[in-house]
C-alpha positions in Angstrom: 95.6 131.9 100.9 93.6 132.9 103.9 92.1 129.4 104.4 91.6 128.2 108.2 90.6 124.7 108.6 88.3 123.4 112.0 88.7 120.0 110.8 91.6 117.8 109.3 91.5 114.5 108.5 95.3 113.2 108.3 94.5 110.5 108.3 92.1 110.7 105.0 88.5 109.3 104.6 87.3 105.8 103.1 84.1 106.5 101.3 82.0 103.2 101.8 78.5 102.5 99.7 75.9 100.6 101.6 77.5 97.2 102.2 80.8 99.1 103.1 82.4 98.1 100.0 84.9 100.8 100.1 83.9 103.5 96.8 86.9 105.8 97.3 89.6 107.0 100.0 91.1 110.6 100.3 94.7 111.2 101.8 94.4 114.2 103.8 90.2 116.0 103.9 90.2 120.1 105.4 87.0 121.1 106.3 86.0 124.7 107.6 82.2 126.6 107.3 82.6 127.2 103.3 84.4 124.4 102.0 86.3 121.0 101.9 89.4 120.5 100.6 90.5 116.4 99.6 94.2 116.2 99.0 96.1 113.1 97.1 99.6 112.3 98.3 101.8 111.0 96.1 105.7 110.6 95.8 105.9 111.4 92.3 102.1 112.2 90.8 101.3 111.0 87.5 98.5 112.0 84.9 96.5 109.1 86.0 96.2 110.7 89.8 94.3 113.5 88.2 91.9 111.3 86.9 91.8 109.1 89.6 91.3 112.3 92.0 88.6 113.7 90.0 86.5 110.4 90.0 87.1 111.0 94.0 86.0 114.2 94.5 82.6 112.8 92.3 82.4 110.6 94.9 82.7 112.6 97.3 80.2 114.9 96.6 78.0 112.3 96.2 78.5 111.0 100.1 77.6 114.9 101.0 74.7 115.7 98.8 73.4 117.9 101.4 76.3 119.9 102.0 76.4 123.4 100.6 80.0 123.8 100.6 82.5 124.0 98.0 84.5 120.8 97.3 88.2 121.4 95.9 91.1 119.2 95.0 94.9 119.6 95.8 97.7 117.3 94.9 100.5 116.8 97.1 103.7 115.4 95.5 107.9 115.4 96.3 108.7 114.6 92.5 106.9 116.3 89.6 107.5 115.9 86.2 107.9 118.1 83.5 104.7 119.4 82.5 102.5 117.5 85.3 102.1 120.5 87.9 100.5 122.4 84.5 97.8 119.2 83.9 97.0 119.3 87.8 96.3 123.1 87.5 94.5 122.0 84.3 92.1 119.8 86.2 91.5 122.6 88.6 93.2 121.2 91.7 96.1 123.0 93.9 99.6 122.0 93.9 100.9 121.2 97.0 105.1 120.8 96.6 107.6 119.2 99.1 110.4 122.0 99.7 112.4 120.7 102.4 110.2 120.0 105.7 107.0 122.3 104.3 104.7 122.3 101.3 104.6 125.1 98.8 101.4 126.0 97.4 101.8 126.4 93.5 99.2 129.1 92.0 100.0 130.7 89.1 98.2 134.3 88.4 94.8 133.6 87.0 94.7 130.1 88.7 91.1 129.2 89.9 89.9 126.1 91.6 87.2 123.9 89.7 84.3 122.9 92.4 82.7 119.9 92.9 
């Protein structure tokens, strides 16, 4: 997809407010000159990880105010059920799939990315 990443959080990101109450945490964060990327890992992603990622990304935009650069989604998963790698594509994230020791990116034609 021609990304390159400088940065990678594998170890995700807590998102903390002022009295470090913890707001929000991200699985995986790519960052690079033009955008960040905040990837959810699940097993088996449900329609309530879309949500939950969206409120997330909010967030994290919110912690960057001052950052110009294009905030997208992607949801990891090894299971998906029938109909749930549409309503993540609906949401405007990426689909990251388990196939065997890699992840496949899933884009249909006409796929694009909602920014935060």
């Amino acid at each position: 997809m021609g990304f390159h990443f400088d940065t990678i959080a594998e170890r995700g990101l807590k998102l903390c407010d002022g009295k470090r109450n913890i707001k929000a945490e991200i699985d995986i964060l790519l960052e690079n000159s033009t955008c960040i990327i905040a990837v959810e890992v699940k097993s088996s992603p449900k329609d309530s990880d879309i949500e939950h990622h969206k409120k997330r990304l909010a967030i994290l935009r919110e912690h960057k105010p001052e950052d110009k650069r294009k905030i997208l989604g992607a949801i990891a998963g090894a299971v998906f059920k029938k109909g749930i790698k549409e309503a993540i594509l609906a949401a405007g994230f990426y689909v990251l799939e388990q196939s065997g020791d890699t992840m496949d990116i899933y884009i249909p034609e006409g796929f694009t990315p909602k920014e935060w």
